[in-house]
C-alpha positions in Angstrom: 0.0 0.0 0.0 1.1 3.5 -0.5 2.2 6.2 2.2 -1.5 7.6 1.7 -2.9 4.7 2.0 -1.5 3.4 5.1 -2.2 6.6 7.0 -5.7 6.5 5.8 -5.6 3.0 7.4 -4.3 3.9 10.8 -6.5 6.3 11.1 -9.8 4.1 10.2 -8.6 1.5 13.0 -8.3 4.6 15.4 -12.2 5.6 14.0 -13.5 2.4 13.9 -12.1 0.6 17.7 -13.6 4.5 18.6 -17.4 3.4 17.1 -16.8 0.2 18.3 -16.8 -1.4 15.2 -14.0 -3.6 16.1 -12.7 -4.5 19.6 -9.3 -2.9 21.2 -7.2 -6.0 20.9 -8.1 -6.5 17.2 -7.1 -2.7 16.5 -3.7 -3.3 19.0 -3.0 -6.7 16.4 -3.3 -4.9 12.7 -1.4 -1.9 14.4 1.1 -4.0 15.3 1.7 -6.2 12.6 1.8 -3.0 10.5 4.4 -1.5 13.0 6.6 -4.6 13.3 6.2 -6.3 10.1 5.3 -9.6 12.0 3.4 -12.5 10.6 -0.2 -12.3 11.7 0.3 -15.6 13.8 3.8 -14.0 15.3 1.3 -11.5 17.2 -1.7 -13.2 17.5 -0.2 -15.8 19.2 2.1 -14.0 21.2 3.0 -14.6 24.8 3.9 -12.2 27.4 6.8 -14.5 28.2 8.0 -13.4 24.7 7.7 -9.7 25.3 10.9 -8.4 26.2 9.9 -3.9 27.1 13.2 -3.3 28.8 14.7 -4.1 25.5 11.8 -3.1 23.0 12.0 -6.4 21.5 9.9 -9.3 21.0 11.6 -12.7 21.4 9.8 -15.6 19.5 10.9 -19.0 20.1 12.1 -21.5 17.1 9.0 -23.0 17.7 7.1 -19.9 16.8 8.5 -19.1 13.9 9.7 -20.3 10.3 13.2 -20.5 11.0 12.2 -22.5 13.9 14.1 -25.9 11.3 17.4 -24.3 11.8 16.6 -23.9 15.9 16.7 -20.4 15.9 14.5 -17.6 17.8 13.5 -14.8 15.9 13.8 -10.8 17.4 11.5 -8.2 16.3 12.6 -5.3 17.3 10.0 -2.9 18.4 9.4 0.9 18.1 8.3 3.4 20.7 4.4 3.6 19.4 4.9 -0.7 19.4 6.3 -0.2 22.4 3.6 1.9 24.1 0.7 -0.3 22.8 2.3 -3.5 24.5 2.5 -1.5 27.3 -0.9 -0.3 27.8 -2.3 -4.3 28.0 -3.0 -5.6 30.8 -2.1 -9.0 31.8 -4.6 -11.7 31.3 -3.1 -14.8 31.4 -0.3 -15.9 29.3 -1.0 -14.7 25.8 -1.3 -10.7 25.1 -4.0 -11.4 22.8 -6.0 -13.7 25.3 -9.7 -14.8 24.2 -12.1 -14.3 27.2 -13.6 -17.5 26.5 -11.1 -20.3 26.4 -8.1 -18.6 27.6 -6.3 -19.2 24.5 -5.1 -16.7 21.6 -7.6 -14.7 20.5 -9.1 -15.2 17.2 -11.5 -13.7 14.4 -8.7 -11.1 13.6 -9.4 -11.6 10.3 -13.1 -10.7 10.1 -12.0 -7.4 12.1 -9.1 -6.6 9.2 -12.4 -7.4 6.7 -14.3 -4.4 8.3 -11.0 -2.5 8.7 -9.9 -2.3 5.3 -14.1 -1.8 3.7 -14.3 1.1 6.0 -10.6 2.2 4.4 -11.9 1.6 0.8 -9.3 -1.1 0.1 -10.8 -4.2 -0.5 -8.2 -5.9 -2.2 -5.7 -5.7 0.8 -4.6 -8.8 2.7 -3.6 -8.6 6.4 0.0 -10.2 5.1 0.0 -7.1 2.6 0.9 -5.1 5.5 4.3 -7.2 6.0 5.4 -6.5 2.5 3.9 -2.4 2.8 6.6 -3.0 6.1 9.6 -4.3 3.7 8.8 -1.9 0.8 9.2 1.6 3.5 11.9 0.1 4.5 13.6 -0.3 1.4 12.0 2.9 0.1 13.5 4.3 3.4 17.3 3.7 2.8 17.5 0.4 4.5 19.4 -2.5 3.1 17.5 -5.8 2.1 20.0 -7.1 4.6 18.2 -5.3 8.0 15.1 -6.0 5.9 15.1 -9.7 6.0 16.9 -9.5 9.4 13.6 -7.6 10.9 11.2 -10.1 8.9 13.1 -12.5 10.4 13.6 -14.0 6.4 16.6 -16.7 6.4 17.7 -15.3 3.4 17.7 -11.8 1.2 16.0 -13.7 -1.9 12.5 -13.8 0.3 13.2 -10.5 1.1 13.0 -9.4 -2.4 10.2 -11.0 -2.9 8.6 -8.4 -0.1 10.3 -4.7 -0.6 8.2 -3.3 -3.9 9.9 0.2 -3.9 8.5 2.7 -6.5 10.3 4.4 -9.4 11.3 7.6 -7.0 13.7 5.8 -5.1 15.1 4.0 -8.3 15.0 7.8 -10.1 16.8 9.1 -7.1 20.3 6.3 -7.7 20.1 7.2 -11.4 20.7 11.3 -10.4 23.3 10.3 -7.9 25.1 8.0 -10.2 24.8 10.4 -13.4 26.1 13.8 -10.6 29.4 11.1 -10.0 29.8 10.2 -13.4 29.4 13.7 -15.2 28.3 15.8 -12.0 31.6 17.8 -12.3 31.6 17.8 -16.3 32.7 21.2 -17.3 30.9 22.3 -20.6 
């Protein structure tokens, strides 16, 4: 999704958990899977055990995640607002996102991100879309596909080039760069 788009989006999820047309802890996943760039199980399914403020980071165990063949943990590391919306949970059981009912992880995330992205006029937007809208600012941002697949916790930099879709600005913006070092000092 576009710059536009994805404040128009954070926005409706503020408007609609404000109407109560979806629930707090389904506004507090989709903000942060769009803040982290985490898979939507990664926060659904998230333990407090895994939550690691002091740090700003999220732990996942290799269990948890798709690396979890080659044993290892995955860190997301979290920003301030991520931060501050962990923060401000309280502590029901052991799961951030705990359903009332049965005590495990919530669910029905999806039929909330249904609503959300209606009331946002973008129907053809996937929850997952938000991982690669995470890659692409990245990318579009100046970082390398290196910390990019390192935050999306991607084995290798091939899958992350399958997720950063930067537009023709940055790609414009090397080309005038390059062409100042090649002929930038050209005297006429």
């Amino acid at each position: 999704i576009s710059t536009e788009e994805a404040q128009r989006l954070w926005n409706v999820i503020d408007e609609a958990q404000a109407a109560w047309l979806i629930a707090p802890n389904y506004a507090d996943i989709i903000r942060l899977i769009m803040l982290t760039g985490a898979r939507r199980n990664e926060i659904t399914e998230l333990n407090w055990s895994e939550v690691d403020l002091e740090r700003s980071r999220l732990i996942l165990p290799p269990a948890r995640t798709k690396m979890g063949s080659q044993n290892k943990s995955r860190t997301i590391i979290l920003s301030e607002q991520a931060r501050t919306i962990l923060e401000d949970l309280p502590r029901i059981g052991p799961y951030v996102f705990t359903s009332q009912i049965s005590g495990k992880p919530l669910v029905g995330v999806n039929k909330a991100w249904l609503r959300v992205r209606e009331i946002a006029a973008l129907p053809d937007v996937r929850l997952h879309d938000l991982r690669h809208s995470f890659a692409t600012f990245a990318v579009e941002d100046g970082a390398s596909l290196y910390l990019v697949g390192r935050a999306l916790g991607h084995a290798n930099a091939s899958s992350t080039e399958r997720y950063a879709h930067p537009g023709d600005r940055e790609a414009r913006i090397i080309a005038e760069k390059v062409a100042d070092r090649f002929a930038g000092a050209k005297t006429v």
